[in-house]
FINUGU-757781 format. One record per residue (C-alpha): residue number from 1; x, y, z; residue in three letters. Coordinates in pm, whole numbers, plus 50000, padded with zeros to 5 digits. Layout:
! residues N
(sedo NUM,(X,Y,Z),Ala)
...
//
This chain:
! residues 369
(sedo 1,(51456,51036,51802),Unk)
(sedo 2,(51488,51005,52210),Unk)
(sedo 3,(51874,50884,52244),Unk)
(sedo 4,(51795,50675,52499),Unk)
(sedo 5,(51532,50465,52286),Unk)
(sedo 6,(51763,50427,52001),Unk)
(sedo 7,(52060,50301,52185),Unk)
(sedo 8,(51858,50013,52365),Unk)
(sedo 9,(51776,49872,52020),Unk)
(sedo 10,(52018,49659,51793),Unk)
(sedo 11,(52077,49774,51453),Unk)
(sedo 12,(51929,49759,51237),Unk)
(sedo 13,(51610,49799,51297),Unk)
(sedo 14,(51260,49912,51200),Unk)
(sedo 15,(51020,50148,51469),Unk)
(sedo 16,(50659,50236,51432),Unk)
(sedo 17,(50557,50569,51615),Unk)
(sedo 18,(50218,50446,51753),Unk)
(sedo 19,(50100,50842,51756),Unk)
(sedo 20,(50182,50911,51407),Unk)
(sedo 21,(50037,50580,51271),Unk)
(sedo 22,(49719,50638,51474),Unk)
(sedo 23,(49676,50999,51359),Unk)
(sedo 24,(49753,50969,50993),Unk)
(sedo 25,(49449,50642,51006),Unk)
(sedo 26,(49254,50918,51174),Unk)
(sedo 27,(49329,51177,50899),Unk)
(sedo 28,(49196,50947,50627),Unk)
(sedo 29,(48863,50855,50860),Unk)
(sedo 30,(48772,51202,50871),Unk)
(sedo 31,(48806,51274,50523),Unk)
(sedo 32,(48615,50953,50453),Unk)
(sedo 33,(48350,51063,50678),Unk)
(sedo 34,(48337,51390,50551),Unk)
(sedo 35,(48320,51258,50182),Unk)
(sedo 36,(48089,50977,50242),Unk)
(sedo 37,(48320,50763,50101),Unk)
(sedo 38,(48395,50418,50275),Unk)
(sedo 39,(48776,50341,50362),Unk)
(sedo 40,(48900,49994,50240),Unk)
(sedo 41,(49311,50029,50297),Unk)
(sedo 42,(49528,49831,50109),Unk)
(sedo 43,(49705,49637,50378),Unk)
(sedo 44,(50043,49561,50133),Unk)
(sedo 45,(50209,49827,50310),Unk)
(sedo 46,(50214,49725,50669),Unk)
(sedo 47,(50125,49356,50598),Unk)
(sedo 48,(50009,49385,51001),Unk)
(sedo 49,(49700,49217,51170),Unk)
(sedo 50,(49727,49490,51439),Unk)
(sedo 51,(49720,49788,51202),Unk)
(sedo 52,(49447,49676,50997),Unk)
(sedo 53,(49253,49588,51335),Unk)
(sedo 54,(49290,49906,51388),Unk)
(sedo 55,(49206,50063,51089),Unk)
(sedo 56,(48875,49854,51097),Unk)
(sedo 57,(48815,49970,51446),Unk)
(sedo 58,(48831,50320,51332),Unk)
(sedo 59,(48598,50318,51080),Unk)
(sedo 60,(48776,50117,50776),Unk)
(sedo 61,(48509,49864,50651),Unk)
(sedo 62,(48751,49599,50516),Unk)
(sedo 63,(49072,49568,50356),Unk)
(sedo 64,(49265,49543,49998),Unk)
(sedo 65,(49527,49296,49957),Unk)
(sedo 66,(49756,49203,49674),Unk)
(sedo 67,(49782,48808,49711),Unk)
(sedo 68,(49593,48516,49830),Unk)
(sedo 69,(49874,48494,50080),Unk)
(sedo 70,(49807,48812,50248),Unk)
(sedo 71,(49392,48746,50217),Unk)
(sedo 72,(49454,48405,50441),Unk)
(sedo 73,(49610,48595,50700),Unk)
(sedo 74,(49397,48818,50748),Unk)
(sedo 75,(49132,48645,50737),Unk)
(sedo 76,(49240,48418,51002),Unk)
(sedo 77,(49336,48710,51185),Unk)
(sedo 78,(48997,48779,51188),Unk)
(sedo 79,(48962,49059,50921),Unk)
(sedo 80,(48560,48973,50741),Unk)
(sedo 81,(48616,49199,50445),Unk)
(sedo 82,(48860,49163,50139),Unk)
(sedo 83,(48939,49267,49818),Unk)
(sedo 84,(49249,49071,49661),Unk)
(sedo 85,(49347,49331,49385),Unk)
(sedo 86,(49524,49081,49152),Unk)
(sedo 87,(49342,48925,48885),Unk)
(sedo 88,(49397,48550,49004),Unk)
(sedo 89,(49269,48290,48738),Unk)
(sedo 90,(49497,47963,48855),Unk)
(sedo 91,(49393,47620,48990),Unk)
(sedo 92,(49546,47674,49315),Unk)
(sedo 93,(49534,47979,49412),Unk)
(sedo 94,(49152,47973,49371),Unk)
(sedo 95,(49155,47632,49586),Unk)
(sedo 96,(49273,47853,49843),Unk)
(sedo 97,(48997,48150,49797),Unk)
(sedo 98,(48729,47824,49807),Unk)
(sedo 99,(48874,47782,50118),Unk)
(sedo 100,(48879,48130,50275),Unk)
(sedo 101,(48484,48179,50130),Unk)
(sedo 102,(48392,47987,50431),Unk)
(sedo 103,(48527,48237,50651),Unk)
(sedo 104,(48552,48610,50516),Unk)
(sedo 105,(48380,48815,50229),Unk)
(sedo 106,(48617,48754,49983),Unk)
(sedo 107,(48638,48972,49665),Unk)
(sedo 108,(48841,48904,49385),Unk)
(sedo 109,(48962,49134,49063),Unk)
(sedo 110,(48862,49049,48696),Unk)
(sedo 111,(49035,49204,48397),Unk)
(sedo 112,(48944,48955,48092),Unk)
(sedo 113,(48645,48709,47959),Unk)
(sedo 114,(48881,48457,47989),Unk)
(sedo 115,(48950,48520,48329),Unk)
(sedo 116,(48605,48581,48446),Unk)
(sedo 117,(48508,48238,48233),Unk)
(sedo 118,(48822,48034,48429),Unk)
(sedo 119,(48577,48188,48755),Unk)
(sedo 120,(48243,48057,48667),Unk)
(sedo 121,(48393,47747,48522),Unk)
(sedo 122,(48554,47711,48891),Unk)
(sedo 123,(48309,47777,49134),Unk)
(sedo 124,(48044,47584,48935),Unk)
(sedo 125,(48210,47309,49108),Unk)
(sedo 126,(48185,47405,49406),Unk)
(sedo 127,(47909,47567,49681),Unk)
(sedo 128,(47979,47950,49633),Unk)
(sedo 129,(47893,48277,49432),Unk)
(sedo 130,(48206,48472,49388),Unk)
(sedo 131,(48194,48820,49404),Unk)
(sedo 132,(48414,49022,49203),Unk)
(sedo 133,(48472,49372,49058),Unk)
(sedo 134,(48569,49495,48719),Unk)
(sedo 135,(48950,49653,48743),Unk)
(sedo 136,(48994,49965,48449),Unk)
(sedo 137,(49338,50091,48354),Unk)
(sedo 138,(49308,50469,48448),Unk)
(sedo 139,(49697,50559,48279),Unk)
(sedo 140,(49893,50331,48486),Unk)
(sedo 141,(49908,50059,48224),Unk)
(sedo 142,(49914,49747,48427),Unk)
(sedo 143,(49633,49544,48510),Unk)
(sedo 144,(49253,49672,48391),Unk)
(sedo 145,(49045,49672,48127),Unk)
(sedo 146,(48936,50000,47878),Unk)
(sedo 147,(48675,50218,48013),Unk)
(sedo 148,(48517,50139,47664),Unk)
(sedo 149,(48345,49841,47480),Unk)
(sedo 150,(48588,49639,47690),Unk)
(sedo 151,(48425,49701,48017),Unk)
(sedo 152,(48102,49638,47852),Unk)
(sedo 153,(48127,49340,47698),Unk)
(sedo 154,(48328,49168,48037),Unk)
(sedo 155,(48017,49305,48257),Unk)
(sedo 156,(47827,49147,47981),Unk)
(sedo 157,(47993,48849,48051),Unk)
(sedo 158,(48047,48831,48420),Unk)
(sedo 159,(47619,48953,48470),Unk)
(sedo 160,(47585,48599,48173),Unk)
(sedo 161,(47773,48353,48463),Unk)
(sedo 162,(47561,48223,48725),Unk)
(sedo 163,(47862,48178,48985),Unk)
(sedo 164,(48009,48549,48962),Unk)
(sedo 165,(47851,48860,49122),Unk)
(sedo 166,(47953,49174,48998),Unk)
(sedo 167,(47958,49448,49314),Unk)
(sedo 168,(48217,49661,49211),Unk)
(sedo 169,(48443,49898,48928),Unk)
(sedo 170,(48818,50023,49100),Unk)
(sedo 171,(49104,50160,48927),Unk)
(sedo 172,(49462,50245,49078),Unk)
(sedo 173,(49627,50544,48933),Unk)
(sedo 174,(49966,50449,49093),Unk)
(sedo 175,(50157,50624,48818),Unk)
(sedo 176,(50070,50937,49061),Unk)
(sedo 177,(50380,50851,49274),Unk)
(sedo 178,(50558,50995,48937),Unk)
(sedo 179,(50398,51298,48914),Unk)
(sedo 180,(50624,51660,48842),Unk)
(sedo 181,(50376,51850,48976),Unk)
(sedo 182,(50076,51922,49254),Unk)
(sedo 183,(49898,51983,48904),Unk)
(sedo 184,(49957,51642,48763),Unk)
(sedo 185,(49860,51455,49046),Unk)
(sedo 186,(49534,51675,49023),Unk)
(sedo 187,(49487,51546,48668),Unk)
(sedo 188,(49595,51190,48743),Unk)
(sedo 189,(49304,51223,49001),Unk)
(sedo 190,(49065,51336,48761),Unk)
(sedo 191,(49133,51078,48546),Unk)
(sedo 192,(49133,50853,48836),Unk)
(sedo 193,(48771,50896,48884),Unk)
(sedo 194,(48662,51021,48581),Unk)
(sedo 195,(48744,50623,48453),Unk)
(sedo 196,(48567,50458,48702),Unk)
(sedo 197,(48232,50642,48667),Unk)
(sedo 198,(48259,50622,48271),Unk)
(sedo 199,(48281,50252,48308),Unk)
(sedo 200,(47975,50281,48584),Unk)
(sedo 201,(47800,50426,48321),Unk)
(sedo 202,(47844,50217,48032),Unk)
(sedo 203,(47754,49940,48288),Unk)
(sedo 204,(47435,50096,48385),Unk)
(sedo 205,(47335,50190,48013),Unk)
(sedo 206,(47345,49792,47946),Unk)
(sedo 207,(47121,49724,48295),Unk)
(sedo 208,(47414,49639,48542),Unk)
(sedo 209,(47412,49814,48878),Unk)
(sedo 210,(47749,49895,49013),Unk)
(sedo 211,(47750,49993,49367),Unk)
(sedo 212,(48080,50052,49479),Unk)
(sedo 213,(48304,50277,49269),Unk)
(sedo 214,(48653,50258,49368),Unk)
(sedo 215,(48969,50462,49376),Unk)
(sedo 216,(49292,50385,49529),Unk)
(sedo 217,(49646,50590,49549),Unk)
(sedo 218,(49776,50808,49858),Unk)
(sedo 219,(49900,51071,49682),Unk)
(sedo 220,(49529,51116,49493),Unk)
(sedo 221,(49259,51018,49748),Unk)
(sedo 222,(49197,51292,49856),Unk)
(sedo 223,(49122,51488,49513),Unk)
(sedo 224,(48923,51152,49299),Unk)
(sedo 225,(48720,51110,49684),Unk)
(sedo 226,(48547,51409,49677),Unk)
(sedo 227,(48440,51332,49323),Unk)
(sedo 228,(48042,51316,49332),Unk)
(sedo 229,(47985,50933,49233),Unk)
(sedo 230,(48282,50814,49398),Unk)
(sedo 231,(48223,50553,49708),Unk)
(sedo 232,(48527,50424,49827),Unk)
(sedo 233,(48937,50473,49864),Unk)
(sedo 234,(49185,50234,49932),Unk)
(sedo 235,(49528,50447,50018),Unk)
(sedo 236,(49784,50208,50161),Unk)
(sedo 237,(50101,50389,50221),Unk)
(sedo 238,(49914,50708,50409),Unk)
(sedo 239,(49912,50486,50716),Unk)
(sedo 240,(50288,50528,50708),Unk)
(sedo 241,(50428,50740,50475),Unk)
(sedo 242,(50785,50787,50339),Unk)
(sedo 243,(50994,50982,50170),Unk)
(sedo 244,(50820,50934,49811),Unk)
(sedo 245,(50537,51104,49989),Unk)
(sedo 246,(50714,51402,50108),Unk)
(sedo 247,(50898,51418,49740),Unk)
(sedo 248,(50553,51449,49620),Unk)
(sedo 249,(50470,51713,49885),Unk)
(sedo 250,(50155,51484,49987),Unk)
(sedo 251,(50310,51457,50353),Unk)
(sedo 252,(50540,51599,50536),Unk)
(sedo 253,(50861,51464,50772),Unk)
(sedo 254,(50645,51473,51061),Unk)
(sedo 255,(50405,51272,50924),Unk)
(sedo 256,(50644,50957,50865),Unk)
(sedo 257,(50547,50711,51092),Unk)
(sedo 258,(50800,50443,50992),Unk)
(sedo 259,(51145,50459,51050),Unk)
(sedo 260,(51473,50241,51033),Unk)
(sedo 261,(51729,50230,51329),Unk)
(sedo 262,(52086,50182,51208),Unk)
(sedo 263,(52406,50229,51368),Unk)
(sedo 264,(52763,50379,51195),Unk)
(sedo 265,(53017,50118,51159),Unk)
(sedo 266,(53308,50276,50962),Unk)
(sedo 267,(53434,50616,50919),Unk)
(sedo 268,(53726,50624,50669),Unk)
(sedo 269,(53886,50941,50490),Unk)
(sedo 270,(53549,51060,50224),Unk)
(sedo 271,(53290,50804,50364),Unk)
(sedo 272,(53055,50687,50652),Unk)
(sedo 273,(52917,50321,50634),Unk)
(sedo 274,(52600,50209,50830),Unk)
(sedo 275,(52480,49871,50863),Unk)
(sedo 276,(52175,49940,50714),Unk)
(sedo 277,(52256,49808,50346),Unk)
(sedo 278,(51960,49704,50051),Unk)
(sedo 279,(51855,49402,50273),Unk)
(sedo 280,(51731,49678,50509),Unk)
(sedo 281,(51640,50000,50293),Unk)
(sedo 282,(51613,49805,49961),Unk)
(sedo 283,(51689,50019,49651),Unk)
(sedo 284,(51371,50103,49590),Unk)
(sedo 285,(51282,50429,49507),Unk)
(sedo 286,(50931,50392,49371),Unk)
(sedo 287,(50814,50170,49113),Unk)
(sedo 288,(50714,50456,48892),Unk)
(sedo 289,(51053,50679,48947),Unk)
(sedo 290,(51041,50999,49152),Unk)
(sedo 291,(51316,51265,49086),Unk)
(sedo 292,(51312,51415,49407),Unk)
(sedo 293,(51400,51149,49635),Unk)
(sedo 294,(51752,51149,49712),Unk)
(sedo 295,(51990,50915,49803),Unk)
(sedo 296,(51846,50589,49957),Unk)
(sedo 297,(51658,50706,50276),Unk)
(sedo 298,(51631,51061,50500),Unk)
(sedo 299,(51856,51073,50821),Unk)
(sedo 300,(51656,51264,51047),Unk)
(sedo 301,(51980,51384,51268),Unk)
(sedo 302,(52174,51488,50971),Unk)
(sedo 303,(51970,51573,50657),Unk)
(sedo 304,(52239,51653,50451),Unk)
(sedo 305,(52430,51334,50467),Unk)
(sedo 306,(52293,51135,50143),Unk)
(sedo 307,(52286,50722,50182),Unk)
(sedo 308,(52446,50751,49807),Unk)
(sedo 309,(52519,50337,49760),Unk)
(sedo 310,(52402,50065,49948),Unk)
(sedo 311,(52557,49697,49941),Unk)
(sedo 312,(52359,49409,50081),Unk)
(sedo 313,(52434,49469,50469),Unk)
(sedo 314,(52629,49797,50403),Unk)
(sedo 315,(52498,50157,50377),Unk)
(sedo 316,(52781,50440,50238),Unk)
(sedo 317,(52748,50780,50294),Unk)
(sedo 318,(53035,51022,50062),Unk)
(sedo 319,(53163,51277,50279),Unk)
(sedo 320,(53443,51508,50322),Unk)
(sedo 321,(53406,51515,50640),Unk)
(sedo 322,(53287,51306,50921),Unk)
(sedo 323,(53038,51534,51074),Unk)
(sedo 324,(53154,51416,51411),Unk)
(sedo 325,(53013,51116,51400),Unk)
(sedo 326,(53125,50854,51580),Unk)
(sedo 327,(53130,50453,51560),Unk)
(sedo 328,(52872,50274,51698),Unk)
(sedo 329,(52652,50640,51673),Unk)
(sedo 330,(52293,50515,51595),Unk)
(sedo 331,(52085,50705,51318),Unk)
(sedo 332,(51704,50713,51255),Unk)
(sedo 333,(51587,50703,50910),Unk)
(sedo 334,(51330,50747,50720),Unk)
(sedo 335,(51315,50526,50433),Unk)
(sedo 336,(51191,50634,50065),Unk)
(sedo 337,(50952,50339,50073),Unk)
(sedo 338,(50798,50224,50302),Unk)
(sedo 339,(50583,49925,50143),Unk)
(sedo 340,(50930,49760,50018),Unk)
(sedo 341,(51089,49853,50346),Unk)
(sedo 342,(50837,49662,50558),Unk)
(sedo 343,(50871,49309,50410),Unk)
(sedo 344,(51208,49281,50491),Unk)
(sedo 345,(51161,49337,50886),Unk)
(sedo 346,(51005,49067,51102),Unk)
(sedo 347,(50821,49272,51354),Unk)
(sedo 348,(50722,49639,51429),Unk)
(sedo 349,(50947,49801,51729),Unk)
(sedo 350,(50646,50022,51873),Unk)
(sedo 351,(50722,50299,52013),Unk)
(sedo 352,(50541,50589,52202),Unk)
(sedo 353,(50662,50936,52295),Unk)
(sedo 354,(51022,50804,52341),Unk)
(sedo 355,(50905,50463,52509),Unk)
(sedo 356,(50953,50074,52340),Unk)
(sedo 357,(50598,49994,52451),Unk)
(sedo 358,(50573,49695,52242),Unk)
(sedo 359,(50665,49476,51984),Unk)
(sedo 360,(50469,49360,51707),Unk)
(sedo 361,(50462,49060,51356),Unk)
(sedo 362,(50449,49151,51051),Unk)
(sedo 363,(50231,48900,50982),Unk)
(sedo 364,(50203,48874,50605),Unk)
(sedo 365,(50537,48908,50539),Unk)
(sedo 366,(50672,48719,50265),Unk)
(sedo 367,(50338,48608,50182),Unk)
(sedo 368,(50406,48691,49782),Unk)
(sedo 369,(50195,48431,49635),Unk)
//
């Protein structure tokens, strides 16, 4: 990192290599366009009305979300196309999607009769067709229904209910980001799709269409997308990257766009603190677990330091030695996850080629509900 960008910024703090961001939505473009798959990123990860501006502008043809929250702002940050990923069922939040109908495609993700008959029952009421996709459990185990009778009978239901359209079938196969193995994550991705277009089917064999077919998952887009069949990805943390993604050998260093600024503010006898603690880095290291990330974030200047504990506002690195470090010496990290990272930063230090060029909101931060 250019010395004399990092000491003009106050610690800590989180930067956004314009370049990198702008080449790795560029990656996933061409292979979408080389696939003929569309690209619908799930915005969760940067939470930004600039990035998924640009992500639309370069070819993206709407966006996933994971709350209402995040749907409203982008949709009054003029985003026209979105998928809300959870399956939302209660009074208010769908007072809210009645609301953003009006103003942006809105999309919404079904997993149960009951669900899907809280949805009809809803917008009976009021001057809308909701569309809404099918969600299968492809091995993660969270959200989704069986790519068996249970897909059947809730397409059965959803095609029965006047105020539901059924568009779409997606899966997310996030239990990737714990894979031992380029092999696994091959298999996971197999699976991935395989899930989908076995619910497709069973769809079509009971006279429902189901145009859009849908994977998700950075580290498996790229194998279940060129799976004849398959229309559509939704990879969120390829914008950025972290160190999950290298761990999983799906990116490299030089890919990581996102990066925290902190600055060394003790050096005692067998340790190194920064002020970059789990308000900053969090402690995440993956949902799913992922053996090869070490310590709590990569310091690009020194990668054999490891960021072994982390307190609220303090980082601690074990050492025998200093390393010549000194106090107030900034460092530029990289953190393990990006996603969690993200929503607890207000705004995106831009930078470009050594340059602060601009500075922008997270918009949809904190927007958990």
């Amino acid at each position: 990192m250019n010395k004399q960008l990092t000491n003009a910024i106050d610690t800590p703090g989180m930067l956004l290599d314009i370049d990198k961001l702008e080449n790795n939505i560029k990656d996933i473009v061409d292979f979408s366009n080389e696939y003929n798959v569309a690209y619908r990123p799930h915005i969760k990860t940067h939470k930004s009305i600039n990035i998924a501006k640009k992500q639309i502008e370069a070819g993206a043809i709407g966006i996933t979300v994971a709350t209402v929250g995040e749907a409203e702002i982008m949709s009054e940050g003029g985003i026209k196309d979105i998928l809300i990923a959870f399956p939302v069922a209660i009074k208010e939040k769908l007072d809210r999607i009645e609301k953003l109908l009006n103003q942006s495609k809105i999309t919404v993700a079904v997993d149960s009769i009951s669900q899907a008959n809280i949805l009809n029952d809803y917008f009976k009421h009021h001057d809308h067709i909701l569309n809404v996709w099918i969600k299968v459990n492809s091995g993660l185990n969270r959200a989704g229904v069986e790519p068996n009778h249970e897909v059947k009978d809730l397409a059965n239901v959803i095609k029965d209910s006047f105020y539901l359209s059924l568009e779409g079938i997606f899966t997310h196969a996030g239990h990737s980001y714990a894979a031992q193995s380029e092999t696994e994550i091959k298999q996971i991705a197999q699976k991935e799709a395989e899930v989908v277009l076995e619910s497709v089917k069973i769809c079509e064999s009971i006279g429902i269409d189901i145009p859009n077919r849908s994977i998700g998952s950075t580290p498996t887009f790229k194998i279940a997308g060129k799976i004849a069949g398959i229309t559509e990805i939704r990879p969120g943390n390829a914008v950025f990257f972290d160190m999950i993604q290298v761990g999983l050998e799906v990116a490299s260093i030089e890919n990581c766009a996102l990066t925290v600024i902190s600055s060394v503010g003790s050096i005692q006898n067998n340790r190194i603190v920064i002020d970059a603690g789990s308000k900053t880095l969090n402690l995440d290291k993956g949902a799913h677990g992922k053996e090869s990330v070490i310590g709590h974030g990569y310091i690009k200047e020194y990668p054999h330091l490891i960021i072994d504990r982390l307190s609220e506002e303090h980082g601690i690195i074990t050492t025998d030695t200093n390393n010549n470090l000194q106090i107030t010496e900034k460092l530029t990290i990289i953190p393990n996850h990006a996603c969690t990272v993200v929503n607890l930063f207000d705004n995106y230090l831009i930078h470009r080629k050594g340059e602060l060029i601009d500075v922008w909101k997270i918009d949809a931060r904190g927007r958990v509900k």
